[in-house]
C-alpha positions as CSV (number, residue, x, y, z in Angstrom):
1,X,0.0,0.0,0.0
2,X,2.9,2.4,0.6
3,X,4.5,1.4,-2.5
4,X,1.4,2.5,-4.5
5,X,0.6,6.0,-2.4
6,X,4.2,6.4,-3.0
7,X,3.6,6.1,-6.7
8,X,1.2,8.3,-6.9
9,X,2.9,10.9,-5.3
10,X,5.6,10.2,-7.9
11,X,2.9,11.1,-10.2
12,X,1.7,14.0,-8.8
13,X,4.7,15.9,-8.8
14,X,5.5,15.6,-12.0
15,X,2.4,16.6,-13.2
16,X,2.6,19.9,-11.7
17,X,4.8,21.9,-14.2
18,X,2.3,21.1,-16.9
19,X,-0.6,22.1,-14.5
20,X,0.7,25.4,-13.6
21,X,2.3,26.1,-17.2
22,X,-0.7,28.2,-19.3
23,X,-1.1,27.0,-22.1
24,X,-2.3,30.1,-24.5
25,X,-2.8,28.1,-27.9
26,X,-4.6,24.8,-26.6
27,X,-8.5,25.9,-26.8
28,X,-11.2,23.7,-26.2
29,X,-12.8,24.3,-29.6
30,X,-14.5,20.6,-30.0
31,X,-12.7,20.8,-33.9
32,X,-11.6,17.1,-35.2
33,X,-8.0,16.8,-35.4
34,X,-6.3,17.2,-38.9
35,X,-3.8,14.1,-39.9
36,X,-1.1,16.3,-41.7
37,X,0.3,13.0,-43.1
38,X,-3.0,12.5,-45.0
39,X,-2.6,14.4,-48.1
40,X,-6.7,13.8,-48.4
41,X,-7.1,14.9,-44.8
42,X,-5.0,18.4,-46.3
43,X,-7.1,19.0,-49.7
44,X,-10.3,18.6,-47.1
45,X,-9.0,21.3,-44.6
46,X,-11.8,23.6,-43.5
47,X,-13.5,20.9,-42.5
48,X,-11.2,21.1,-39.3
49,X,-11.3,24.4,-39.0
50,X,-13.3,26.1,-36.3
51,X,-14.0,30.4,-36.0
52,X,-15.9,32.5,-33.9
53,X,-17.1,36.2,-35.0
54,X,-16.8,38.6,-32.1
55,X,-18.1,42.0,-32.6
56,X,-17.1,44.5,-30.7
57,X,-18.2,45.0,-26.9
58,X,-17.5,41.3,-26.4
59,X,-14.3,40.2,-23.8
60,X,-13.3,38.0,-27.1
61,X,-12.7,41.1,-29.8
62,X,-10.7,42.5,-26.5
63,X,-8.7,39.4,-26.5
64,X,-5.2,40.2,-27.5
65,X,-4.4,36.4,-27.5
66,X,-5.7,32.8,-26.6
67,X,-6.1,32.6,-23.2
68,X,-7.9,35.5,-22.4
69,X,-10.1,33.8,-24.5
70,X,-13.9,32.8,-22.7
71,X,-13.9,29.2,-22.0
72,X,-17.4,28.8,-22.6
73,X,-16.9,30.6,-26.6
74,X,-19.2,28.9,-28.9
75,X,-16.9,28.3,-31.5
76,X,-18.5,27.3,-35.3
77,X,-17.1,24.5,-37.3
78,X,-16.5,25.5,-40.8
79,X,-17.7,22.3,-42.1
80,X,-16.0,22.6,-45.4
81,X,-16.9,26.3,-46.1
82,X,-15.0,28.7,-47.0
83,X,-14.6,31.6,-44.4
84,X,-15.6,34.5,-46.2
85,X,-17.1,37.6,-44.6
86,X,-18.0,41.3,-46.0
87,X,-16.9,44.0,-44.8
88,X,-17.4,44.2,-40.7
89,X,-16.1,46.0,-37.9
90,X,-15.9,42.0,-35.8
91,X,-12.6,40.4,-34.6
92,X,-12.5,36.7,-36.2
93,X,-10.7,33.7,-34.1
94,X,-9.7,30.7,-35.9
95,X,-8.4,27.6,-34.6
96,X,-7.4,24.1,-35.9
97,X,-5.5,20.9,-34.2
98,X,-3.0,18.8,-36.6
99,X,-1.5,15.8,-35.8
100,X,2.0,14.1,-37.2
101,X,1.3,10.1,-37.2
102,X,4.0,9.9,-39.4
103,X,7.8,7.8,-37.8
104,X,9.9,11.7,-38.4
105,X,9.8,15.0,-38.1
106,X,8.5,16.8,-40.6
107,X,7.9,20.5,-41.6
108,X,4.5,22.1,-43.1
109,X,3.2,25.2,-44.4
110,X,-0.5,27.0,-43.5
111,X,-0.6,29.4,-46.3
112,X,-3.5,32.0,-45.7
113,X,-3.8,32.8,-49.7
114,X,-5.8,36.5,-49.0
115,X,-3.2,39.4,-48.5
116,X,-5.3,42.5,-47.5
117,X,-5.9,41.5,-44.2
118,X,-4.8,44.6,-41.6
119,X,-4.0,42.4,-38.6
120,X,-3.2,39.0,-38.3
121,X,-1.8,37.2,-35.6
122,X,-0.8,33.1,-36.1
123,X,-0.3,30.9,-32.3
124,X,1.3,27.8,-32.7
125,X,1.1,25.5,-29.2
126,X,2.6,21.9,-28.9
127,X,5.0,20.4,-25.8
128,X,4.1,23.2,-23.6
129,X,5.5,26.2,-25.7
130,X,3.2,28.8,-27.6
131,X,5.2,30.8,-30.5
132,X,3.2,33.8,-32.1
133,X,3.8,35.8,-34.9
134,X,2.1,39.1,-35.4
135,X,1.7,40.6,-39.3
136,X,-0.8,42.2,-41.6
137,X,-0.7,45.0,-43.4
138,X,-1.1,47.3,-41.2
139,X,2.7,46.1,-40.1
140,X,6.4,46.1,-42.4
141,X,6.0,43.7,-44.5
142,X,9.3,41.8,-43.2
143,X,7.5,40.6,-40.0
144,X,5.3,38.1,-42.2
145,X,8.9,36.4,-42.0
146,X,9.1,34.5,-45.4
147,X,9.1,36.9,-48.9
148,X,5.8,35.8,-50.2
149,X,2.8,37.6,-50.6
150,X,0.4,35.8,-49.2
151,X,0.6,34.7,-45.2
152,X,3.1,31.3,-44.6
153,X,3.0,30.0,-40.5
154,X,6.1,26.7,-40.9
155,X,4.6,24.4,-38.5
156,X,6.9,21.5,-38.0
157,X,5.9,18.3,-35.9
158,X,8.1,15.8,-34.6
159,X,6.9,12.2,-35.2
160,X,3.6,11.3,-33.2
161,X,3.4,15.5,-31.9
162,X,0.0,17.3,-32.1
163,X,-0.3,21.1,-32.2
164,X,-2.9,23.9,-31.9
165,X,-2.7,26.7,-34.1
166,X,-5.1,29.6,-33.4
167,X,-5.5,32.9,-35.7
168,X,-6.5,36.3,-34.7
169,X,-7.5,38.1,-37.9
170,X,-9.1,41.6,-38.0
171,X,-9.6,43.8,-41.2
172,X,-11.4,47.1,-41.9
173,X,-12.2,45.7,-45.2
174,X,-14.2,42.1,-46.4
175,X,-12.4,39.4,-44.9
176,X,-11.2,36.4,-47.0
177,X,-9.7,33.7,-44.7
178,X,-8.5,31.1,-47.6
179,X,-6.7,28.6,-45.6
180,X,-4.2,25.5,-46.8
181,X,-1.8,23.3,-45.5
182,X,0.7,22.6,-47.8
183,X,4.0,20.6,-47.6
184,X,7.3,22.7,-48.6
185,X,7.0,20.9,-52.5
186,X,3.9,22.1,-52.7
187,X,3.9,25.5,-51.6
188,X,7.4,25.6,-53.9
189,X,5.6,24.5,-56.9
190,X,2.3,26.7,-56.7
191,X,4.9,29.9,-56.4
192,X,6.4,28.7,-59.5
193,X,2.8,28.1,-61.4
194,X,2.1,32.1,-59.7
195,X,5.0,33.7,-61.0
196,X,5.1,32.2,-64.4
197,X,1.0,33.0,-64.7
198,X,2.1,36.2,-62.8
199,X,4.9,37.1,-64.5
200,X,3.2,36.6,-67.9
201,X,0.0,38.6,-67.0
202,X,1.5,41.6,-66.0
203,X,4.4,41.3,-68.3
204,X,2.3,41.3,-71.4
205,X,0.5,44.2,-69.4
206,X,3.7,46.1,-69.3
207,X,4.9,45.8,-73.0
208,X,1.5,46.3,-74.0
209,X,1.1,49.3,-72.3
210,X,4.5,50.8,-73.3
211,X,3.9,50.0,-77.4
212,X,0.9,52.3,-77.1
213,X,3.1,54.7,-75.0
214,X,5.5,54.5,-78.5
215,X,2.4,54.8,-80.4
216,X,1.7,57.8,-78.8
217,X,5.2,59.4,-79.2
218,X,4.5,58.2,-83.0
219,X,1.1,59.5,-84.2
220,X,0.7,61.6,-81.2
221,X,-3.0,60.3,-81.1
222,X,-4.2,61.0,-77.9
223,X,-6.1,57.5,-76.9
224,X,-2.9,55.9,-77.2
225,X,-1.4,57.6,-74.6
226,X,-4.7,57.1,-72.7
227,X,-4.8,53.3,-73.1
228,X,-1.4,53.0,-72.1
229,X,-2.1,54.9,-68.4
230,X,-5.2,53.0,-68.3
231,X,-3.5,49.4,-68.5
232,X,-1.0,50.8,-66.3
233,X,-3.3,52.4,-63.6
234,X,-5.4,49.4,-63.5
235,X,-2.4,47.0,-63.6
236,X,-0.7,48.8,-60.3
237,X,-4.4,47.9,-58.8
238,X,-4.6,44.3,-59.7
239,X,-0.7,44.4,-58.4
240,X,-1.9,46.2,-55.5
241,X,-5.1,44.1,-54.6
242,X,-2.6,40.6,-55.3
243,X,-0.3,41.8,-52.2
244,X,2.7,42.2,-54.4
245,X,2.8,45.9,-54.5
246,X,3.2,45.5,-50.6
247,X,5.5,42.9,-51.4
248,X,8.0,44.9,-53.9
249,X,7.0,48.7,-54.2
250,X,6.3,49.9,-50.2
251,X,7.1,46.6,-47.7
252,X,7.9,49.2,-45.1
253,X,5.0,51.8,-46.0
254,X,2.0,50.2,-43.7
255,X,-0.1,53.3,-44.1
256,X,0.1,53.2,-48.1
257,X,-0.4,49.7,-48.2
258,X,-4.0,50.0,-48.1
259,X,-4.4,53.3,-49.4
260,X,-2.7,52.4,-53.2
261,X,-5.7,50.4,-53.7
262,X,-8.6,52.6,-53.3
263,X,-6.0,55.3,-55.0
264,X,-5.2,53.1,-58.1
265,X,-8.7,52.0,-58.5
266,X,-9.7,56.0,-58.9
267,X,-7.0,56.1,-61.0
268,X,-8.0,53.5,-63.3
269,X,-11.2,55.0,-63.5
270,X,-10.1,58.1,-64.6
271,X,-7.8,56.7,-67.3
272,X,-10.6,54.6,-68.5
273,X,-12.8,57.5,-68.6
274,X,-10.4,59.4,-70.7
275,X,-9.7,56.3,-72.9
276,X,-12.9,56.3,-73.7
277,X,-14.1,60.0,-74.3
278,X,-11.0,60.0,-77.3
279,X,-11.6,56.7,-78.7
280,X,-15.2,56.8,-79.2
281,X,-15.1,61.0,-80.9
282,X,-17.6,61.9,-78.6
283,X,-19.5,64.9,-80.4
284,X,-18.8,68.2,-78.2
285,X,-22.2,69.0,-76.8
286,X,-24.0,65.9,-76.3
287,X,-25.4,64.0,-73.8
288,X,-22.5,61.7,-73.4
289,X,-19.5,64.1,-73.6
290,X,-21.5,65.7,-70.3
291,X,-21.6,62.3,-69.0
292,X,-17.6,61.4,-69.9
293,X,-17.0,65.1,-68.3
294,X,-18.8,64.7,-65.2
295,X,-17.2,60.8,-64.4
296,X,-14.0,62.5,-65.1
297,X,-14.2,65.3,-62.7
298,X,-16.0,62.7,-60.2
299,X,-12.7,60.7,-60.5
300,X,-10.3,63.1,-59.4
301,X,-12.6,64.5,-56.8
302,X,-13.2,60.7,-55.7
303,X,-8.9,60.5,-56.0
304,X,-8.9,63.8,-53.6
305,X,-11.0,61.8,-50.7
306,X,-8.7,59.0,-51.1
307,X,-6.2,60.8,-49.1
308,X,-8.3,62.1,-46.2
309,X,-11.1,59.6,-46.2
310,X,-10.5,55.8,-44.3
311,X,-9.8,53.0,-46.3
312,X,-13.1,51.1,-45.8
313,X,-14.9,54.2,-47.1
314,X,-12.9,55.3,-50.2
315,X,-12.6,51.1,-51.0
316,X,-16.3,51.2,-51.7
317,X,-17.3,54.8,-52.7
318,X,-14.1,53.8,-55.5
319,X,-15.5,50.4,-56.7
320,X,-19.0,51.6,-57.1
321,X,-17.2,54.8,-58.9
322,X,-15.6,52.5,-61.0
323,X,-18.5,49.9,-62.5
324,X,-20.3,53.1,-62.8
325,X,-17.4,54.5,-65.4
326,X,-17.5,50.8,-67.2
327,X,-21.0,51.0,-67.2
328,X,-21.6,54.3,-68.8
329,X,-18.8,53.7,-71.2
330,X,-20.8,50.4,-72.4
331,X,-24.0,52.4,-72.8
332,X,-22.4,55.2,-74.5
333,X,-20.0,52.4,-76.6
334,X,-23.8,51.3,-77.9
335,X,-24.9,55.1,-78.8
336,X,-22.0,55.7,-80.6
337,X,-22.5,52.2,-82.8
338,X,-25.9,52.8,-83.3
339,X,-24.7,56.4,-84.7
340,X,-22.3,54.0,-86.9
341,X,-19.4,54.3,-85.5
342,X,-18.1,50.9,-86.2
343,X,-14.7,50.8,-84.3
344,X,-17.8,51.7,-81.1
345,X,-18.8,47.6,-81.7
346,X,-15.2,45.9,-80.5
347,X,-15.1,48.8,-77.8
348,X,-18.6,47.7,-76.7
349,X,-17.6,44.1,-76.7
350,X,-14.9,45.1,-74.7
351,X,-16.5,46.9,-72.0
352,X,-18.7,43.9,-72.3
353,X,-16.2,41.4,-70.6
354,X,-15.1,43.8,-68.4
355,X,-18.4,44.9,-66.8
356,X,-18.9,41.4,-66.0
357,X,-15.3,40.5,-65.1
358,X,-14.8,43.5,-62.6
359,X,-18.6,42.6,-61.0
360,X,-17.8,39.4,-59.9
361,X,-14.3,40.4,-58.7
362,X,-15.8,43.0,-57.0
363,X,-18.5,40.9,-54.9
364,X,-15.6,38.7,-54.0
365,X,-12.9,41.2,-52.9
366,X,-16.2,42.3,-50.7
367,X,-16.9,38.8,-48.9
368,X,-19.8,38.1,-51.1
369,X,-18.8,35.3,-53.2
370,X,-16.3,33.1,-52.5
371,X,-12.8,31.4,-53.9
372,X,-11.2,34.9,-54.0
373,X,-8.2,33.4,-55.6
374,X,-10.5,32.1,-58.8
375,X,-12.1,35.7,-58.9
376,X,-8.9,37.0,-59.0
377,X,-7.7,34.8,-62.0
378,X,-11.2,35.7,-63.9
379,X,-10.5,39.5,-63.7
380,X,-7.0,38.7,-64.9
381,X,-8.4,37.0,-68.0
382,X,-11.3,39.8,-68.5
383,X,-8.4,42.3,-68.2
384,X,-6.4,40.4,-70.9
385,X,-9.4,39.8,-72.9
386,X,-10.5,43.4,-72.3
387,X,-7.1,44.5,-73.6
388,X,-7.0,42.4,-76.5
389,X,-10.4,43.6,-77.5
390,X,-9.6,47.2,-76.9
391,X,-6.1,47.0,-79.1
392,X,-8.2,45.4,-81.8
393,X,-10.8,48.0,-81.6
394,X,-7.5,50.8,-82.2
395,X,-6.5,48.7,-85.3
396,X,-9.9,48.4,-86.6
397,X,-10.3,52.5,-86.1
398,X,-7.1,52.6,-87.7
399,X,-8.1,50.3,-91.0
400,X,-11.4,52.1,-91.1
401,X,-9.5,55.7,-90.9
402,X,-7.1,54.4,-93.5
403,X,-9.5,53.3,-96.0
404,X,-12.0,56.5,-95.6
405,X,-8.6,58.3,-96.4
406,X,-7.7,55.9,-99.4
407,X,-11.6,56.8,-100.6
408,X,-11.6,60.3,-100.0
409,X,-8.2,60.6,-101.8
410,X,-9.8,58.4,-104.8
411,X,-13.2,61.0,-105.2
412,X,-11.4,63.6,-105.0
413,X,-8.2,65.3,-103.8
414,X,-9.7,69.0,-103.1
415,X,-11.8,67.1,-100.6
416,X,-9.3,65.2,-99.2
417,X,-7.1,67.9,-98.1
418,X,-10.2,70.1,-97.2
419,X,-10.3,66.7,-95.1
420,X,-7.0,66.9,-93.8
421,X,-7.0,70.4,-93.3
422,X,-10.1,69.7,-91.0
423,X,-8.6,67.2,-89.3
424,X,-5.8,69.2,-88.2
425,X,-7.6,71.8,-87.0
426,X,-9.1,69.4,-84.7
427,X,-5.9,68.2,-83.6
428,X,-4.8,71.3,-82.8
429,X,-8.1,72.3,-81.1
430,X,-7.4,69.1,-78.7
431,X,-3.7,69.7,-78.6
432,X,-5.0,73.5,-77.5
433,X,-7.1,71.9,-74.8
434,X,-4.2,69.5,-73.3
435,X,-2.0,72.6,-73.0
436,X,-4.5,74.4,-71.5
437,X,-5.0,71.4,-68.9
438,X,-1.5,71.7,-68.1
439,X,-1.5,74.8,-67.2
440,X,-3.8,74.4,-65.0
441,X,-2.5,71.0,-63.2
442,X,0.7,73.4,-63.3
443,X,-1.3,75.9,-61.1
444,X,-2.9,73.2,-59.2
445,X,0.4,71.6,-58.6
446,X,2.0,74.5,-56.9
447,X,-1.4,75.7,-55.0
448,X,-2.1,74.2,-51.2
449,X,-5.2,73.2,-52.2
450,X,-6.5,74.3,-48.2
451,X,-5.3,77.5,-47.6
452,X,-5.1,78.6,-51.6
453,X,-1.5,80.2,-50.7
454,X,1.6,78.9,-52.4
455,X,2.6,75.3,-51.1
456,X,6.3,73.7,-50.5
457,X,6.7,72.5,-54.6
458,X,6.8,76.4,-55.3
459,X,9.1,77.0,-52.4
460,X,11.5,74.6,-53.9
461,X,11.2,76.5,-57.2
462,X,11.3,80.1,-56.0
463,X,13.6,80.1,-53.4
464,X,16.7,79.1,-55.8
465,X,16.0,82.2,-57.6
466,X,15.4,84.8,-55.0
467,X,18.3,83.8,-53.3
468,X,20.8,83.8,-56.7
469,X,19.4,87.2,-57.2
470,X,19.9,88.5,-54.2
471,X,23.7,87.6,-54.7
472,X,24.1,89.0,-57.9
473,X,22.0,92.3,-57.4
474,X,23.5,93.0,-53.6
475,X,19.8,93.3,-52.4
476,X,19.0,91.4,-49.0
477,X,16.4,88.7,-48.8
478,X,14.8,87.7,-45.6
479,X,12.9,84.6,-44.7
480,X,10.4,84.4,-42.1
481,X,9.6,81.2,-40.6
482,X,6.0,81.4,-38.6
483,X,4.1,78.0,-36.9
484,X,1.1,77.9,-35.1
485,X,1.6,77.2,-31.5
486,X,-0.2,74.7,-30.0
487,X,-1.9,73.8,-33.3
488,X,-2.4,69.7,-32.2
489,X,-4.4,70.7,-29.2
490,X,-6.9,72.6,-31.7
491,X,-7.2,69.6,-33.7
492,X,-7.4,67.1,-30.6
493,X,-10.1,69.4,-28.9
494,X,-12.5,70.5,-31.7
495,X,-11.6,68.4,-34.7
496,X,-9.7,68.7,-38.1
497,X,-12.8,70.8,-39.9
498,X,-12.2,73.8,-37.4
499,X,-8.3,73.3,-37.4
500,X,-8.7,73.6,-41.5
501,X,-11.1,76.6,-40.6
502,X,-7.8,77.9,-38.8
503,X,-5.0,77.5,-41.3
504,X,-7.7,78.9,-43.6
505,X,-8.1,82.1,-41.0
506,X,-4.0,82.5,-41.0
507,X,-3.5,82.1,-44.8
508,X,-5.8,84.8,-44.8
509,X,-4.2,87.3,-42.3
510,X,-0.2,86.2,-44.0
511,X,-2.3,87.5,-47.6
512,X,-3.2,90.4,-45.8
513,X,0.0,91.2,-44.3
514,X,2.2,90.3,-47.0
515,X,1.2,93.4,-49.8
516,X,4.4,94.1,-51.8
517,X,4.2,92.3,-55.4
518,X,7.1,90.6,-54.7
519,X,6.9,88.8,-51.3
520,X,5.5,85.3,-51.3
521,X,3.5,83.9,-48.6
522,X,3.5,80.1,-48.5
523,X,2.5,76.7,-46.7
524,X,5.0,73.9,-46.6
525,X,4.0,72.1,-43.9
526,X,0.9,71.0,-41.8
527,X,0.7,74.5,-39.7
528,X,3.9,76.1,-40.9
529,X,4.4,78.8,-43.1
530,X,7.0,80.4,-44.6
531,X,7.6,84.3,-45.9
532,X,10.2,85.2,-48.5
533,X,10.9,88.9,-48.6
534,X,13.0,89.8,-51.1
535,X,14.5,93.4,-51.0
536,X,13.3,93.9,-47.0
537,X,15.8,93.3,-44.0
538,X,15.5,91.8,-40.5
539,X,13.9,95.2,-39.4
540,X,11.2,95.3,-41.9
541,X,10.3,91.7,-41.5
542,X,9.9,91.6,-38.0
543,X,8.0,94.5,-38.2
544,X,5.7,92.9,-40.8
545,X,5.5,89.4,-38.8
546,X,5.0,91.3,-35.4
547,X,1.8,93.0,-36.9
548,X,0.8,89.7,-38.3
549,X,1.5,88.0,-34.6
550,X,-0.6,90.8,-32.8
551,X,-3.2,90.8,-35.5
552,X,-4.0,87.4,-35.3
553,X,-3.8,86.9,-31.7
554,X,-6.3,89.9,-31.3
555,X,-8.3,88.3,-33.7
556,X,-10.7,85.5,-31.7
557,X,-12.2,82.8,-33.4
558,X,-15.2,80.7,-32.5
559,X,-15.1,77.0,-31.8
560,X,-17.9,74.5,-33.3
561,X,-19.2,74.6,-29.6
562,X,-19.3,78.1,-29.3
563,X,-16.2,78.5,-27.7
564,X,-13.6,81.6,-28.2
565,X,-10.5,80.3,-29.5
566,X,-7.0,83.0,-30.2
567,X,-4.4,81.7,-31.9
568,X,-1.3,82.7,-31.8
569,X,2.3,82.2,-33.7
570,X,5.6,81.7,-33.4
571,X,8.0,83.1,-36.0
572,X,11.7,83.2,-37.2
573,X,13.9,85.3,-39.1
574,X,17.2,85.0,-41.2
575,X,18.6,87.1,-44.1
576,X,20.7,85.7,-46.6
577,X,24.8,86.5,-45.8
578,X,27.3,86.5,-48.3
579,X,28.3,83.4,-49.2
580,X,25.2,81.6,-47.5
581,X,23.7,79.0,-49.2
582,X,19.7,79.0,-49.3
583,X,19.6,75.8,-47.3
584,X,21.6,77.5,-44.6
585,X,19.4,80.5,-44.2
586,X,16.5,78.2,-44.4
587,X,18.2,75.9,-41.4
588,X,19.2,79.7,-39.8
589,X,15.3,80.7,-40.0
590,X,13.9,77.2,-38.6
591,X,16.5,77.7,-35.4
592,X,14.9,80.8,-34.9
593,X,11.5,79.8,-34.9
594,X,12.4,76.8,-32.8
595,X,14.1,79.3,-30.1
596,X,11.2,81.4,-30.0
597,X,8.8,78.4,-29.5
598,X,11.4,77.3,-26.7
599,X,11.1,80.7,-25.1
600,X,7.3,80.5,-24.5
601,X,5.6,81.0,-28.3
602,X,3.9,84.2,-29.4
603,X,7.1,85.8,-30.4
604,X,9.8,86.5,-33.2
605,X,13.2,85.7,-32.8
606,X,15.6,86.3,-35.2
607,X,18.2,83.9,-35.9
608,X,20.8,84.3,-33.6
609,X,18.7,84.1,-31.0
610,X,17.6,87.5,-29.2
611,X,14.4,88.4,-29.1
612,X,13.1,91.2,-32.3
């Protein structure tokens, strides 16, 4: 009898470490066990696979791992499904147990084939150790830990060893959760199958696009040049929604990651919009060139909110901007045939496959149909086809352009260069309306589009110049420095729409200030400014930004709730010395500001440091 209490004892004891150790991975999910071994058991996966949705408010989309996990959570078996949900604001946990029966150790690969996923977490749990590793998007692309653009966890069992592996995946986008379990020969030899599918796709994409770029340089025909940014724009999206923009254009650029989509999407909508106003001679006028006019303008205002608005609004506000662009362009594609416009019929054809193409994509890259990875190959082959179409439609406009000519020429020559001459003058009447386009995307381009002053890319032009004339002429130049003080705790209290309200309010007391032809008030930065004065010295500027720092501190504003609100600014000055280089006065001016915001704001210093 001792011998046996003695025994147990033994027992006991060495039980303990394992009762005490927490074990973070190993849930009580009620999920079969998956024989890794069984290659059958593999191609049948998500029927192992367990999940549980939980919205937010629940201790589960708190959880930040496993074992603060409930233990009474109601997990769902997947029962073969794929795990596909639209767009939702829930934390998804997934879990699955796999067994090694085989006599060694061997290695597998859980390859999560979705890439736009924000925030995803992988726990692997066997002999009492739990390793994690945290990725997504919304992290360097390095930390996924193996180059590949979709999600790889290496689980590697020694013979007879069973692990857990648990997944904590959040998105603010649909969520695709295509899971596999692959051995290393297979994962190998579907990367090989993507990049040569891959690699031909968007190679044939790239030398397609530049031979209409060359075309372009060539005739100089306008929807040449269009068709190439259209293949390209719409390319860098298909490249951006695969994961391999992430992959080899920004790995370490989380927040662009999810903005190039929505951003090439607009883009692609504004090339196709283009594309198709030149192709299909839209008669000036009409209906359907104030159609093609307003989707373009739509476009570049939808490309504006890309930058400010979040990622799960611009995604869909872009998609639905985009099948609205394909869709007018295939009614107008039918106007313009029924007008007998026969280069209009391959267009519409066209249009045709890509209408239906980028709808079904679309309702999977939203969660609502699923095999995301087939979708994605059928948009691929609707692009090509699309492309193919389009190209043929270009040499069919050609061959029909060419044989008009060749009849024209036959009639009559007096008609055909009254033709010609015509023809030109279109040209040139286009050619007239590109320039003047220009121009204005030149004004645009060195506009801050907020405050309508000058903005840093006109800095960079204008402050070369001022300062080589100021050597050559012996003149002095001065520049003034100024920053709101305090300008985050504006923003933090009543919100970015009154903080825009007050850069607005200072852009418009600098203009006020600043009178001479010659001085140039600008905004480079968030709530920095920047004065060049050309032909005034320290004196006169501080004069001219002490008025401006009284002004607008005697100047109150009111807040969104009512509340008074006085600004107030913080400025430095420099003028250039001989033999001072401009990015020395600039660092001389910035020095200065940064004293005077040291020595309690509301004050302008100049830049050796005492007080003006």
């Amino acid at each position: 009898m001792s011998l046996i209490l003695r025994l147990l004892a033994i027992l006991s004891l060495s039980l303990l470490p394992a009762l005490a150790m927490a074990d973070d991975g190993s849930l009580r999910t009620g999920c079969p066990t998956l024989e890794a071994t069984d290659s059958a058991a593999r191609n049948a996966l998500m029927q192992y696979i367990c999940f549980y949705s939980a919205p937010p408010g629940e201790p589960a989309h708190r959880a930040s791992r496993p074992g603060q996990l409930p233990e009474n959570l109601a997990w769902t078996p997947a029962l073969g499904r794929d795990l596909v949900f639209s767009a939702t604001k829930s934390v998804y946990w997934v879990h699955l147990h796999i067994r090694n029966s085989g006599a060694e150790r061997s290695l597998w690969y859980l390859k999560l084939s979705y890439p736009l996923l924000d925030e995803i977490t992988f726990w692997q749990t066997g002999k009492g150790t739990t390793e994690s590793i945290v990725t997504g998007d919304r992290h360097p692309f390095s930390s996924r830990g193996i180059d590949y653009r979709y999600f790889l966890l290496p689980v590697t069992l020694d013979a007879g060893e069973t692990r857990s592996i648990t997944l904590r995946i959040h998105s603010s986008g649909a969520l695709n959760v295509p899971l596999s379990l692959e051995t290393p020969a297979e994962v190998i030899a579907g990367s090989n199958h993507l990049t040569l599918t891959q690699g031909l796709f968007y190679g044939a994409l790239l030398v397609l696009a530049v031979f209409n770029l060359l075309l372009f340089f060539s005739s100089g025909t306008a929807y040449y040049f269009y068709n190439a940014f259209y293949m390209t724009a719409l390319g860098l999206f298909l490249f951006a929604m695969g994961g391999f923009a992430n992959q080899y254009f920004w790995p370490n650029t989380t927040g662009f990651a999810n903005m190039s989509i929505p951003l090439s999407l607009a883009l692609s909508a504004l090339a196709m919009t283009l594309f198709g106003r030149s192709f299909l001679e839209v008669s000036k006028g009409t209906t359907s060139e104030t159609a093609l006019k307003t989707l373009a303008w739509s476009c570049v205002g939808f490309l504006a909110l890309t930058l400010f608005l979040p990622y799960s609004k611009t995604i869909v506000l872009n998609t639905v901007l985009a099948l609205a662009v394909i869709s007018s362009l295939f009614v107008i594609a039918v106007v313009r045939w029924k007008q007998g416009y026969q280069p209009a019929l391959w267009y519409l054809l066209a249009w045709l496959v890509m209408l239906i193409g980028g709808l079904i994509y679309a309702l999977a890259a939203f969660g609502y149909l699923t095999d995301f990875l087939a979708r994605e190959a059928l948009m691929q082959f609707a692009m090509g086809g699309q492309v193919i179409l389009l190209n043929y439609a270009m040499v069919q406009r050609w061959r029909l352009l060419n044989q008009k000519l060749l009849e024209v020429e036959h009639n009559a020559r007096t008609e055909l260069e009254f033709k010609v001459h015509e023809r030109t003058a279109q040209l040139r009447s286009i050619m007239r309306e590109l320039e003047k386009a220009n121009r204005q995307l030149s004004t645009l381009s060195t506009n801050d589009a907020l405050t309508g002053l000058h903005n840093r890319r006109h800095l960079d032009n204008i402050f070369p110049e001022l300062c080589a004339e100021a050597r050559r002429t012996g003149q002095t130049l001065t520049l003034a420095l100024v920053d709101a003080d305090h300008f985050k705790t504006i923003n933090d209290t009543w919100g970015h729409s009154f903080g825009d309200a007050c850069l607005r309010f200072i852009a418009e007391m600098l203009t006020r200030h600043v009178k001479r032809p010659r001085d140039i008030a600008i905004r480079f930065g968030g709530e920095e400014f920047a004065l060049l004065l050309p032909g005034t010295d320290a004196a006169g500027a501080r004069k001219v930004c002490e008025t401006l720092l009284a002004d607008i501190a005697n100047t109150p504003l009111t807040s969104p709730d009512g509340t008074e609100v006085r600004i107030t600014l913080s400025a430095g000055i420099a003028s250039l010395s001989a033999g001072e280089s401009q990015n020395q006065l600039f660092e001389r001016a910035d020095e200065a500001l940064y004293a005077a915001k040291k020595e309690g704001r509301n004050r302008v210093l100049f830049s050796e440091g005492t007080e003006a």
